[in-house]
Each structure stands twice: as structure tokens, then as C-alpha cells.
KOLNU-667282 format. One record per residue: x, y, z of N, C-alpha, C in turn; residue in one letter. Coordinates in steps of 0.05 Angstrom, whole numbers, padded with zeros to 5 digits, always signed. Each point is the difference from the previous one (the first is absolute). Layout:
// residues N
XYZXYZXYZa ...
***
This chain:
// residues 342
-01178-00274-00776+00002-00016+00025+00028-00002+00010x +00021-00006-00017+00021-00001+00001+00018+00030+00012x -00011+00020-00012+00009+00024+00006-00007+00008+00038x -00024-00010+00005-00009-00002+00024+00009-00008+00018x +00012-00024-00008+00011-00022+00018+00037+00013+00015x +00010+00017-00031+00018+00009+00005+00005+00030+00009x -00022+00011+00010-00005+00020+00014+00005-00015+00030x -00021-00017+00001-00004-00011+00032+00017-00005+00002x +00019-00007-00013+00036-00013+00015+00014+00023+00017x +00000+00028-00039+00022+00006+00002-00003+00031+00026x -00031+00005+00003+00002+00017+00028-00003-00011+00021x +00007-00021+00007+00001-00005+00035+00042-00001-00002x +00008-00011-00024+00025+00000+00001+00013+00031+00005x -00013+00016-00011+00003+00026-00005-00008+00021+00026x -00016-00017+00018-00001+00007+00026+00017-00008+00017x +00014-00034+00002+00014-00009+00012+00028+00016-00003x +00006+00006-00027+00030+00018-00004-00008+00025+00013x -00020+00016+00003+00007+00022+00008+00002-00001+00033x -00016-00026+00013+00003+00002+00023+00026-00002+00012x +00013-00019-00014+00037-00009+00002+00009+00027+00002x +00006+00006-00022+00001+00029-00004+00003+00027+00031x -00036-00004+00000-00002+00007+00024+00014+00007+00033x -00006-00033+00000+00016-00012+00019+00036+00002+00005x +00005+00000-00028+00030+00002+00005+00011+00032+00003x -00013+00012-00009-00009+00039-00001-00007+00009+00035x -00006-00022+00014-00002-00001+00025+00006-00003+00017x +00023-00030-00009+00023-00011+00015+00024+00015-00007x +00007+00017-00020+00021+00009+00003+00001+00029+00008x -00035+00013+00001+00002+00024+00025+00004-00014+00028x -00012-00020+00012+00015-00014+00017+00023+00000+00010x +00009-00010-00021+00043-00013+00004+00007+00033+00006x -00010+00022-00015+00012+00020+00002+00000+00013+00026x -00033-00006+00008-00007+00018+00026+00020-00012+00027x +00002-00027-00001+00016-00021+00016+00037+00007+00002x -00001+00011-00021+00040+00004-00003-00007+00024+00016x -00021+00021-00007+00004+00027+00009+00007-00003+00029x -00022-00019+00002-00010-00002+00036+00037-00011+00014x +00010-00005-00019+00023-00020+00009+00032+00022-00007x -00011+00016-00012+00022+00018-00013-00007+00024+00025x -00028+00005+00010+00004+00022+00026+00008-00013+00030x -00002-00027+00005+00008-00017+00020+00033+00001+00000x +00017-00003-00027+00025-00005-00006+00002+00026+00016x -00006+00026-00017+00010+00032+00008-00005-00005+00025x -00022+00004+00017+00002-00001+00024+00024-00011+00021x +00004-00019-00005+00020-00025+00008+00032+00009-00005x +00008+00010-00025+00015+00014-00004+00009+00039-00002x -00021+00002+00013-00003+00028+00004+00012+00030-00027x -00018-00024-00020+00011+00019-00018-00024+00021-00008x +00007+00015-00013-00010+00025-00001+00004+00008-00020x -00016+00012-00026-00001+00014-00025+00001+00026-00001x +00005+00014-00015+00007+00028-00010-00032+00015-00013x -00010-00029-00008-00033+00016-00006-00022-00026-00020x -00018+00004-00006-00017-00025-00007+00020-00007-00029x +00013+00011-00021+00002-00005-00017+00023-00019+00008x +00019+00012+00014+00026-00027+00015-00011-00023+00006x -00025+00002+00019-00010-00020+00006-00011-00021-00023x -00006+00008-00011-00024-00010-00020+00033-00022-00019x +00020+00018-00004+00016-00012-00018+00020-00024+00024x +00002+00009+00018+00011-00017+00012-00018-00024+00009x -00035-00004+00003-00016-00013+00004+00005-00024-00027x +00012+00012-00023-00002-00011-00022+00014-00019+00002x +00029+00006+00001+00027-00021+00000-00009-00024+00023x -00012+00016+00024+00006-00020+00024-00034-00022-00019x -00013+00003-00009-00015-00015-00012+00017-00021-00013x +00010+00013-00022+00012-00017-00017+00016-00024+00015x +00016+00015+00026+00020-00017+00011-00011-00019+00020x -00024+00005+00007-00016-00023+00019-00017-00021-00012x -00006+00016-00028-00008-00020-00020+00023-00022-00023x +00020+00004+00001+00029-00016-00005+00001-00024+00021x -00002+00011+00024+00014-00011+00028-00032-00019-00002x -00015-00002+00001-00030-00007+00002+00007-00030-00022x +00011+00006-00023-00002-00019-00022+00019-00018+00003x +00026+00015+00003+00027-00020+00013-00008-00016+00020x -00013+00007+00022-00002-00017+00024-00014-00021-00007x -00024+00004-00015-00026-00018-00006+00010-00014-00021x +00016+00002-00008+00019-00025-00030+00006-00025+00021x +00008+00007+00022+00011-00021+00011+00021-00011-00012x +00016-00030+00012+00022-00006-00005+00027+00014+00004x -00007+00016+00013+00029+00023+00004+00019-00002+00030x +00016+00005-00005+00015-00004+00023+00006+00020+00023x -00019+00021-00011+00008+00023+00015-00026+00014-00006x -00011+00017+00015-00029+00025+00003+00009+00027-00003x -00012+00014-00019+00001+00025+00003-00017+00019+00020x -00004+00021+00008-00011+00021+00021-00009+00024-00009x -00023+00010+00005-00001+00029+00001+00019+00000+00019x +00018+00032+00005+00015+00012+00024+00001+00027-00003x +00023+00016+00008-00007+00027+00014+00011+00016-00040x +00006-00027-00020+00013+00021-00022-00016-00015-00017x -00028+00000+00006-00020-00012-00032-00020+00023-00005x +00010+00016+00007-00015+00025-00016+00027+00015-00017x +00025-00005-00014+00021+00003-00023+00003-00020-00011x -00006+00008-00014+00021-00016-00028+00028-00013-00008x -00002-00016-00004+00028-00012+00001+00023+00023-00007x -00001+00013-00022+00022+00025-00004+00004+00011+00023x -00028+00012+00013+00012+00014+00026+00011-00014+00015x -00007-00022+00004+00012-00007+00021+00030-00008+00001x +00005-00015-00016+00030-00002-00008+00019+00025+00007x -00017+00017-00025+00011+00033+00010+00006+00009+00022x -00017-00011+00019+00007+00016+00028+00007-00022+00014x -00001-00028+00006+00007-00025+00014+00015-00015+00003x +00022+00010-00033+00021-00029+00010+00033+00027-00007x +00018-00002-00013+00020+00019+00000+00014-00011-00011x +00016-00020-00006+00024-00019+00003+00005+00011-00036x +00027+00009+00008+00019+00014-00030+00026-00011+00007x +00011-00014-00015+00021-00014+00001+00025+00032-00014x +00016+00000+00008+00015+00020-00022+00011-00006-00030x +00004+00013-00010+00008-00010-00028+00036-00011+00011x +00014+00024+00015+00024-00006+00004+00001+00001+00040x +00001-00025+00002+00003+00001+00031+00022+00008+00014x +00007+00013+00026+00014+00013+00007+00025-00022+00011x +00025+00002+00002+00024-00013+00005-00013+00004+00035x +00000-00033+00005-00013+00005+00037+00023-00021+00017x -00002-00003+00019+00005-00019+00020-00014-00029-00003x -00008-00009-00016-00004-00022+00000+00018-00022+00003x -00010-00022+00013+00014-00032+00004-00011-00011-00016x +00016-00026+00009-00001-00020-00030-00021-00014+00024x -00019-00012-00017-00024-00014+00009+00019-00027+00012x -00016-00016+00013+00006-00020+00019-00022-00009+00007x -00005-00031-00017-00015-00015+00011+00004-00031+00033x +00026+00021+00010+00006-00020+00016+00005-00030-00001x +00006-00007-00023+00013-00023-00009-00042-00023+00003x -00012+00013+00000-00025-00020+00000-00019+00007-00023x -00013-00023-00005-00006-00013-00025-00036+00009+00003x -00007-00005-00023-00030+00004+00014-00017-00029+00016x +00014-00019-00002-00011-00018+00013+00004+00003+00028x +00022+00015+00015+00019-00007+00028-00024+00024+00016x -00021+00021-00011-00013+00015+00007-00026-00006+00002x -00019-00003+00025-00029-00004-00001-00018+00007-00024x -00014-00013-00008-00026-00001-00022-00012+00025+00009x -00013+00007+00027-00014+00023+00007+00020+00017+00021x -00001+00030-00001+00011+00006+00014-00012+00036+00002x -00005+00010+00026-00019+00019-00001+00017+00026+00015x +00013+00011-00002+00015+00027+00024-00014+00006+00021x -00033+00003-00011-00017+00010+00020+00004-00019+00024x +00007-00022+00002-00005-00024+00018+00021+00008+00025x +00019+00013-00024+00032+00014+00019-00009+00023+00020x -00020+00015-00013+00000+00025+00013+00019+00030-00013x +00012-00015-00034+00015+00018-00017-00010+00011-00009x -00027-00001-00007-00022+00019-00016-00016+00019+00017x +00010+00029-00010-00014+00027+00006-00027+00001-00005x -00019+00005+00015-00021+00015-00007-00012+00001-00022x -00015+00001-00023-00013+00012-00021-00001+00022+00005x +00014+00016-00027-00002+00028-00003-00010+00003-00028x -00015+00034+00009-00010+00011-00034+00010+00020-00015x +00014-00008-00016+00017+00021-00026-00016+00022+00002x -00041-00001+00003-00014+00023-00011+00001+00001-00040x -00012+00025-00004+00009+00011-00032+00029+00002-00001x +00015-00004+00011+00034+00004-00003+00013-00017-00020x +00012-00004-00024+00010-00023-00005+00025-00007+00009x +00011-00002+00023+00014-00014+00010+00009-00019+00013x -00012-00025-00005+00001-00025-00005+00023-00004+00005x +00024+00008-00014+00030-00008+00006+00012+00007+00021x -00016+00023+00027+00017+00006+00014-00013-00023+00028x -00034-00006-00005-00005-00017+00017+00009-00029+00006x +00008-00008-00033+00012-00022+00004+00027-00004+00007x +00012+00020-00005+00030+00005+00016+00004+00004+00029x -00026+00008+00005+00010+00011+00033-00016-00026+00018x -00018-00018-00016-00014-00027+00010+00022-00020+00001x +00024-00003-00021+00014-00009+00005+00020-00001+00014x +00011+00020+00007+00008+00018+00020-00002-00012+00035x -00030+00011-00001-00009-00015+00023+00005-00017+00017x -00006-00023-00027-00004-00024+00001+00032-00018+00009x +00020+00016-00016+00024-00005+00006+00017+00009+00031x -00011+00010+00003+00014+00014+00033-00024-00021+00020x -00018-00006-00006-00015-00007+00016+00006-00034+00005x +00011-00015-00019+00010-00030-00005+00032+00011+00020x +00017+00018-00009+00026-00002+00011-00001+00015+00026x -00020+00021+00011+00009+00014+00023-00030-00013+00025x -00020-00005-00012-00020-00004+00016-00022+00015+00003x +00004+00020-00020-00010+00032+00009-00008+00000-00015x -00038+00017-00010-00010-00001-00021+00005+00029-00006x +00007+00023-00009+00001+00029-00005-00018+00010-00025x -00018+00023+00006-00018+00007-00021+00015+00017-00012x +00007+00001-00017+00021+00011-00011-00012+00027-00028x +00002+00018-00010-00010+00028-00005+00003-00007-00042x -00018+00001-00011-00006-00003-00029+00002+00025-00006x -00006+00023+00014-00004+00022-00012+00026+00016-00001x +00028-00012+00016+00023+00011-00007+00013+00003-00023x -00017-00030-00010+00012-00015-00025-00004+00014-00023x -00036+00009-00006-00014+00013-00011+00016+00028-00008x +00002+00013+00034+00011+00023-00001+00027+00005-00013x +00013-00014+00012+00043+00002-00003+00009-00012-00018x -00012-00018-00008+00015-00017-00021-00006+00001-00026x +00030+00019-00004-00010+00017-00033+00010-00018-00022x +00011-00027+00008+00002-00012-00024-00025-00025-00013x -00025+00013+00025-00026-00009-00006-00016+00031-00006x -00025-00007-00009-00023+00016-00008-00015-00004+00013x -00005+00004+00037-00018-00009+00016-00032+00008-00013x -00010+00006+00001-00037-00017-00010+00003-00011-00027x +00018+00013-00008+00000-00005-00034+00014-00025-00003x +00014-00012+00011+00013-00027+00001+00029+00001+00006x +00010-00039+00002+00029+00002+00011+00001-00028-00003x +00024+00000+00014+00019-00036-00009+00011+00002+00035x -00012-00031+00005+00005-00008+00036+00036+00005-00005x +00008-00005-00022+00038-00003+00006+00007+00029+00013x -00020+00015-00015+00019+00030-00011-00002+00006+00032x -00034-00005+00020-00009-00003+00022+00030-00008+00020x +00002-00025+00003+00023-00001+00009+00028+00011+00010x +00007+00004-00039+00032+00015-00003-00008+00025+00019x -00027+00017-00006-00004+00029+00022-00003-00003+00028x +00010-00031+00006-00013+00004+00036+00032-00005+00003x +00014-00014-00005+00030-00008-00007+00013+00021+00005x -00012+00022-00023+00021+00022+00000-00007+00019+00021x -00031+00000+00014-00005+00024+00021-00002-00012+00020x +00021-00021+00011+00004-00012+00026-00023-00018+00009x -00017+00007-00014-00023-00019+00017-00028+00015-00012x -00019-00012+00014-00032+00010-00007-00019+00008+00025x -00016+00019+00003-00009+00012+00014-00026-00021+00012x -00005+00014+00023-00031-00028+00015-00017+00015-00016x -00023-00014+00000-00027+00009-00010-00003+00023+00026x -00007-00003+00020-00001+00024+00019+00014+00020-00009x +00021+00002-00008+00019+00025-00001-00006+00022-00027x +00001-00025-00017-00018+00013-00030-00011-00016-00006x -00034+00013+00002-00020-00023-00008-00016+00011-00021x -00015-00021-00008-00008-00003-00031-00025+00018-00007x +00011+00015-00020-00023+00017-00009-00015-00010-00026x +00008-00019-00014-00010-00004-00026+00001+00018-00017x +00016+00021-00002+00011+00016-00022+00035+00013+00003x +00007+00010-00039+00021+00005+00007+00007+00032+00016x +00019+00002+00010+00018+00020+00025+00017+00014-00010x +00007+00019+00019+00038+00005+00007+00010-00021+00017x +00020+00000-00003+00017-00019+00018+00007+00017+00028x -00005-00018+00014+00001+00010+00030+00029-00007+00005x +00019+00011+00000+00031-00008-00001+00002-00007+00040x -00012+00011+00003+00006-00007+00039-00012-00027+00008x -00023-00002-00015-00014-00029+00009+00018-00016-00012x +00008+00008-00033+00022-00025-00007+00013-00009+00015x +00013+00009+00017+00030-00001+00013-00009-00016+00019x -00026-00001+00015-00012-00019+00020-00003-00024-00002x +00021-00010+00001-00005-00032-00017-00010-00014+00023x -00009-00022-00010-00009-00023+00021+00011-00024-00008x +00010-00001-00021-00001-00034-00012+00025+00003-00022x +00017-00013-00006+00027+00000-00020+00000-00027-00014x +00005+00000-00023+00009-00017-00018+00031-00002-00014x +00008-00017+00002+00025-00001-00010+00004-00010-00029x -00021-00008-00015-00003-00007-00027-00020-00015-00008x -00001-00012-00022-00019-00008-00015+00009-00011-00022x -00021-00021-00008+00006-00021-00015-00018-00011-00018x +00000+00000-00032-00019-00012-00018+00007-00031-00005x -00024-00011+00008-00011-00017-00007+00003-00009-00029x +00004-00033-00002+00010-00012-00024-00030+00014-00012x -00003+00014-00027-00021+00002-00015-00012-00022-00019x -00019-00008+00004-00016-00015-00021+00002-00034+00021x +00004+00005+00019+00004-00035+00013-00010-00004+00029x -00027-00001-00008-00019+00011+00035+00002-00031+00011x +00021-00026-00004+00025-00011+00015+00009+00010+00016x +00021+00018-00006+00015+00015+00013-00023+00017+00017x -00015+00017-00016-00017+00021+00017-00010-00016+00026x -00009-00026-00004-00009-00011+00014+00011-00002+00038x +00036-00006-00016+00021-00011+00019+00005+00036+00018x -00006+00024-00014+00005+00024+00005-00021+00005+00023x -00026-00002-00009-00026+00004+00020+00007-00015+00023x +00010-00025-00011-00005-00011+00036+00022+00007+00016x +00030+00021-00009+00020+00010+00017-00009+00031+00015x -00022+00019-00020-00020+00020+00002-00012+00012-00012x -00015+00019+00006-00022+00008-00022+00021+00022-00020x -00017-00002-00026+00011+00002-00027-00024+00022-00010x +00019+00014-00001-00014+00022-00024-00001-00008-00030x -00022-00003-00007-00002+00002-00040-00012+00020-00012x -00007-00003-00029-00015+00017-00013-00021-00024-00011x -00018+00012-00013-00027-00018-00009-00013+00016-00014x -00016-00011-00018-00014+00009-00026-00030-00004+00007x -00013+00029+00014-00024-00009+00004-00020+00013-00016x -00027-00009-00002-00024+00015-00015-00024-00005+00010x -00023+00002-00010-00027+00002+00004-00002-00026+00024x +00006-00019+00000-00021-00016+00022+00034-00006+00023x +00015+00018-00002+00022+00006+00018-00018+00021+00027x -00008+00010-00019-00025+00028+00017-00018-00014+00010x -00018-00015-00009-00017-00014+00008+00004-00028+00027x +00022-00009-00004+00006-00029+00011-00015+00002+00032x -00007-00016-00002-00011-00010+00033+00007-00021+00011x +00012-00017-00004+00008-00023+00011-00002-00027-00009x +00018-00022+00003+00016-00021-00016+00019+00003-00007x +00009-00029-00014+00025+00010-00021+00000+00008-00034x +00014+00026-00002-00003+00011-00019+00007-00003-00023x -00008-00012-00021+00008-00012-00024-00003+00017-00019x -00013+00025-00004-00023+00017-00018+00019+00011-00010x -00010+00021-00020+00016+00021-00018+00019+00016+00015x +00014+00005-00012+00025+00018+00013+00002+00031-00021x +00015+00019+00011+00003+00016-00017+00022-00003-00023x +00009+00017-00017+00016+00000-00024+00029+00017-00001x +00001-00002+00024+00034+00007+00005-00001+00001+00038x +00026+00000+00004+00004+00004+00035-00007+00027+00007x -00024-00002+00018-00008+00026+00009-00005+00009+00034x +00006-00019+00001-00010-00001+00024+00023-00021+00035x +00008+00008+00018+00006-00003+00020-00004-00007+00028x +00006-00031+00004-00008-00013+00022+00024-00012+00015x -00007-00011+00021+00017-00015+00015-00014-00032+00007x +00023-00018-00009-00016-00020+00005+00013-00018+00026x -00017-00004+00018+00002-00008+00022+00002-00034+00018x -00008-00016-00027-00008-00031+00009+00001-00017-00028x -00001-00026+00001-00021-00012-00026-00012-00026+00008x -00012-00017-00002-00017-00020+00001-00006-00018-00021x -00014-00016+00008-00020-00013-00020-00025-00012+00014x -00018+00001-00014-00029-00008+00012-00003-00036-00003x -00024-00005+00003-00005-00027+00006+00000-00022-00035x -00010+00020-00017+00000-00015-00022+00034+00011-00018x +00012-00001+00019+00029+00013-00004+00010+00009-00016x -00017+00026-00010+00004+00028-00008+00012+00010+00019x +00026+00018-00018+00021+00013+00021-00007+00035-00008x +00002+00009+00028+00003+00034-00002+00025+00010+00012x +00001+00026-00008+00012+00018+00023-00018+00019+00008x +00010+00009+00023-00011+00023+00018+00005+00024+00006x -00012+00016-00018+00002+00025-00007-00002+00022+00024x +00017+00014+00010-00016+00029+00015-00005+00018-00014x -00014+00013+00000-00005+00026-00028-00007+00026+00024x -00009+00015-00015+00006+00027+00019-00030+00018-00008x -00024-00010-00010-00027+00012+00000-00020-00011+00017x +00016+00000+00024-00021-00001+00027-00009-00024+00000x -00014-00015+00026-00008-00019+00010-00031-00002-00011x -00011+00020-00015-00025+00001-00021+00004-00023-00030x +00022+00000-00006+00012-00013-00019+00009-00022-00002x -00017-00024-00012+00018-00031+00003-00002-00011+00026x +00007-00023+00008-00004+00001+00025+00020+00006+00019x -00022+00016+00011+00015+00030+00018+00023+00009-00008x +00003-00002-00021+00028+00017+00000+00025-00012-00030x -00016-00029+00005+00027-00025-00010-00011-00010-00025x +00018-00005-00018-00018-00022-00025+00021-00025+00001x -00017-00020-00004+00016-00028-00012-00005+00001-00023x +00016+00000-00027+00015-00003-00027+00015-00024+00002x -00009-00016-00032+00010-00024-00003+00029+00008+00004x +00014-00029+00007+00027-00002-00008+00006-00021-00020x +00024-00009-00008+00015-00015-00015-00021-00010-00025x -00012+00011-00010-00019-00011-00026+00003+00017-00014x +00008+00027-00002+00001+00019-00022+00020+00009-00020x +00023-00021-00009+00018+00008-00004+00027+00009+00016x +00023+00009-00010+00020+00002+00020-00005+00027+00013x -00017+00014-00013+00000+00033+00007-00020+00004+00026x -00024-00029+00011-00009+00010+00017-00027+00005-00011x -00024-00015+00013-00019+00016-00001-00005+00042-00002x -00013+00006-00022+00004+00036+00003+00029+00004+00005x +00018-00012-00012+00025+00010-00002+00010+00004+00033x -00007-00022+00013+00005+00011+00026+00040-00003+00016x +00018-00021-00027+00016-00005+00011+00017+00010-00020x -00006+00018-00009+00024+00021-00019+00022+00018+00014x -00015+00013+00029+00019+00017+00006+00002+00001+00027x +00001-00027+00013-00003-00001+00028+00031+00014+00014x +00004+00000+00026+00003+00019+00012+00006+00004+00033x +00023+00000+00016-00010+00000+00028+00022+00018+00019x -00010+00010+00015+00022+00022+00015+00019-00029+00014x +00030+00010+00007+00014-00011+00015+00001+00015+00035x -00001-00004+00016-00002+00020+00030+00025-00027+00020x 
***
């Protein structure tokens, strides 16, 4: 009787598991069929295009993995910032790094024209809490590096910009790909240092418009005739007290500032907020930062321009904590700041 009894239990239980079973064998052809549906919407949208089903199939993989990350982060809640599918969640973090950010500091930097930094005798109190360039009309456009890693030459020539446009009135689109091209004491796609950027506009009179030499996203010959077409001159350049985003602070609000930054996996990902998340494991990467703020529960940022298109962050920009990370800066952002003199 007893044996009976424990039959009748133990096959309806033994039905119930296989139905789970089942069911979950069902929901995760589901989830799968759903990313697909969402992984040929992305291609579409970004007009990308495979080499053949097996590309596809492996690149279907990663962008899975990466919308299933971004899926779990967002739904944790409590975060201060959202991640995104965008136009680079079908690579992998390696690639993308590889081809997205550039920033190589030299082992031995070159003897340049630099000035002695000047914080104009003001303190960080004597300077607004929020302060934005864009508001000025100093901030260029969003532009896209592409697969290029040259990061260092966009943030050089954003600063650039930004600087003629505060002292003359004039906003000038000014040419990345000269930089790329001519300036051999950088490794245009392969990387570079905004100084070394500088000392080469210094020494070749000036820098070319974007019209005159415009951007291909890969490396060149040097067009020696376009060089010579300058549009825009600098007379020097100046580092930034390192490790004291105080000072960085008092720097941003005289103009925009080139740094370096340590970015990784949800650097790729970011969609908007302020950015508190993982950073990468050395300086790799090259921005210009344009503003800083603080929000209502007065968390302070700065305001990033980055250079992977208006697809990226919002449109273009990230807010990254400030003054909470140590002296070095959230992601090492105040190690090697940076700004043309014009």
C-alpha cells in the first residue's frame, strides 16, 4: 500500500519536472528566436553586412552575449547610468578596444614647446559648480574615429577647436587625418599622445580644415601640399596639474581639455547617466572633456566628448563621476590632462 502511495506522488512530480523542463526548453528557443529577430533589426539599422552565414552565425553569438549582459545590468537596477545595444554590440570587447580607442603615451616624450600651466590665480571655489562649452558654442560637432585608433588625434584637434572658437568667435572644422597622416612622432590608427599632436601642429605652422584633408578612417601618405594649407595655428600647449581634477576643474572652465582614460566593456556599452562602472586597466583611450556639473542628489560629473558618433552615449557625450575616485580621477581621467594654447 505504501509502495502505491509512493508511486502516486512520485509520477505526477515526475511529470511536473519534465514539464518545467519543457517549458524552459521553450522559453529559451524563445529568448533566442527574439535576440535573432533583434540582432537582424540591429544589421539592418546599421547596415552591416557579413562575409557569409558562418560570420554571421559567430557574430550573432557575441551580439547575444552582449544584449544579454546589457539586459541584466539594466534590470539590477540601482545604477546610475544604462547600458545600450549600439552600432559596436556585435565585437567583443578585445576588438573593440583594438580598433576604438589609441591613446600611447611615449615611453620618452619629445622636448616640445610647452608652457607652464596657469590656473589664473583662481581657486576651485571662484569657478561655477556647472559649467558646459556647449552652452558657449566651443564644442565641434560629434565626430567618428571609425575602426581607426586614433583617439589622440580627435581629441587634439576637438580641443583645438574649441580654443580658437572661445578666443576668435569662429568655430573651424579642423582635419584629423593630417594628424593621422604627418605626424610621425605618432602611429596614426595604431595610436598617439594629444602632446606629441600638438608639438606637430607647432612645428608645421598650423593644421589643415577638414575640407582640405578630410577623414578617411585609415592610415596614408602624407599629402605634403594639403599640410601646408593651414587654417588654424597654435602657439603652444600646456599640461595640466596631474592627479588634481581641482585644478582640472579650474582648467575646463578656461577650455576644453584633452585627457586620456581607461576604458572597457560597459565603456562600449554606456548609454546614458553618470558613469560610475568599470573602467579599463591602463590609459587607453582619448577624449576631450568639455563641461562638468552636478545633478540634483549632488553627484558631480564631467562632460565628456568622445569621438564614436552620436550612436554612442548620449549622442555623442558621457557624464563620468567626478571628485569621488581618488586623486587620479574616475578611469584615470585626470592623469594626463592637457590643452592647446592659440
Amino acid at each position: 500500500m505504501a509502495l502505491t502511495q509512493e508511486k502516486a506522488f512520485v509520477i505526477p512530480l515526475l511529470m511536473i519536472l519534465v514539464t518545467l523542463a519543457s517549458d524552459q526548453a521553450v522559453s529559451r528557443l524563445l529568448d533566442v528566436a527574439s535576440i535573432s529577430q533583434k540582432h537582424e533589426e540591429w544589421m539592418a539599422r546599421h547596415g552591416r553586412n557579413y562575409l557569409d552565414s558562418a560570420e554571421k552565425d559567430a557574430r550573432f553569438q557575441i551580439f547575444k552575449e552582449n544584449y544579454e549582459n546589457i539586459e541584466k545590468f539594466n534590470n539590477a537596477g540601482n545604477n546610475t547610468y544604462k547600458l545600450r545595444i549600439n552600432k559596436f554590440s556585435d565585437l567583443t570587447t578585445e576588438e573593440f578596444l583594438a580598433s576604438h580607442t589609441g591613446f600611447k603615451m611615449p615611453p620618452n616624450p619629445r622636448v616640445s614647446k610647452t608652457a607652464p600651466y596657469s590656473n589664473q590665480n583662481l581657486t576651485d571655489d571662484e569657478v561655477p559648480e556647472s559649467f558646459d562649452w556647449r552652452d558657449q558654442g566651443a564644442v565641434s560637432n560629434i565626430k567618428d574615429q571609425r575602426s581607426c585608433g586614433c583617439c589622440w588625434a580627435f581629441s587634439a584637434v576637438a580641443a583645438i577647436e574649441g580654443a580658437l572658437k572661445i578666443k576668435n568667435g569662429q568655430m573651424p572644422d579642423l582635419s584629423e587625418q593630417q594628424l593621422v597622416n604627418c605626424d610621425t612622432s605618432n602611429h596614426g590608427c595604431r595610436g598617439g599622445y594629444m602632446d606629441n599632436a600638438f608639438q606637430y601642429i607647432i612645428e608645421n605652422g598650423g593644421v589643415a580644415a577638414e575640407s582640405s584633408y578630410p577623414y578617411e578612417g585609415r592610415d596614408g601618405d602624407c599629402d605634403q601640399q594639403k599640410a601646408t594649407e593651414t587654417a588654424a595655428q597654435i602657439t603652444s600647449y600646456t599640461d595640466v596639474t596631474s592627479s588634481n581634477e581641482h585644478e582640472l576643474k579650474i582648467a575646463v572652465h578656461q577650455q576644453p581639455v584633452s585627457i586620456a582614460i581607461s576604458v572597457g566593456q560597459e565603456f562600449k556599452d554606456y548609454g546614458g547617466g553618470i558613469f560610475d562602472g568599470n573602467c579599463g586597466d591602463r590609459l587607453n583611450h582619448a577624449v576631450t572633456l568639455v563641461g562638468y556639473g552636478q545633478i540634483e542628489d549632488g553627484t558631480k560629473y564631467w562632460l565628456i566628448k568622445n569621438s564614436w558618433g552620436t550612436d554612442w552615449g548620449e549622442n555623442g557625450y558621457m557624464r563620468i563621476l567626478r571628485e569621488s575616485s581618488g586623486p587620479q580621477g574616475h578611469c584615470q581621467l585626470a592623469v594626463n590632462p592637457s590643452y592647446p594654447i592659440v
